[in-house]
N, C-alpha and C positions, 0 to 999 in steps of 0.2 A: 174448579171454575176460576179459582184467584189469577192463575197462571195466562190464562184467555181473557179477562175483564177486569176493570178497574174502575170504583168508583170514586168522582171526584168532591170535591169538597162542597158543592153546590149539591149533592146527591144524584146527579146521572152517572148512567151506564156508559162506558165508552170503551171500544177493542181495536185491537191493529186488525186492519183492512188486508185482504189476501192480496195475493199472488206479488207480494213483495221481498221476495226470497233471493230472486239474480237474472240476469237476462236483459239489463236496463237498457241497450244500446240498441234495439229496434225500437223500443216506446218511444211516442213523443213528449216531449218534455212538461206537457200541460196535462198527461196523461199521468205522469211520474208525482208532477206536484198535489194531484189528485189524490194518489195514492197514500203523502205524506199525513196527509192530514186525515189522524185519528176517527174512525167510524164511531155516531154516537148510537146509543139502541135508544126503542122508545115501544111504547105500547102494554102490553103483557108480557112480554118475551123481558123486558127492564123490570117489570116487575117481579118476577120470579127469579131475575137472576139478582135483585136486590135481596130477596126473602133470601138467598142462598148466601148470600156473602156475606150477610150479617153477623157478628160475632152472636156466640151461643150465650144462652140467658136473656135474651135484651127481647 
């Protein structure tokens, strides 16, 4: 899970958003800037991938 999410120092969940792999030259460009910007999680699905990524012992 480390590899897919990253918690920040505030303690949210946040992951790179798909289909940003190549192909950029049909997209439009507010579609692109869209894509830059870092997907946060929220809910239970944050929750559990918090329980997951916490160091062991704590």
């Amino acid at each position: 899970m480390s590899k897919r999410f990253k918690i920040t120092a505030t303690g949210k969940a946040i992951h790179r958003k798909a289909n940003r792999g190549h192909k950029f030259g049909h997209r439009r460009g507010e579609r692109k800037s869209q894509l830059r910007i870092d997907g946060c999680i929220t809910g239970k699905q944050a929750k559990h991938i918090l329980e997951c990524l916490r160091p062991a012992g704590r």
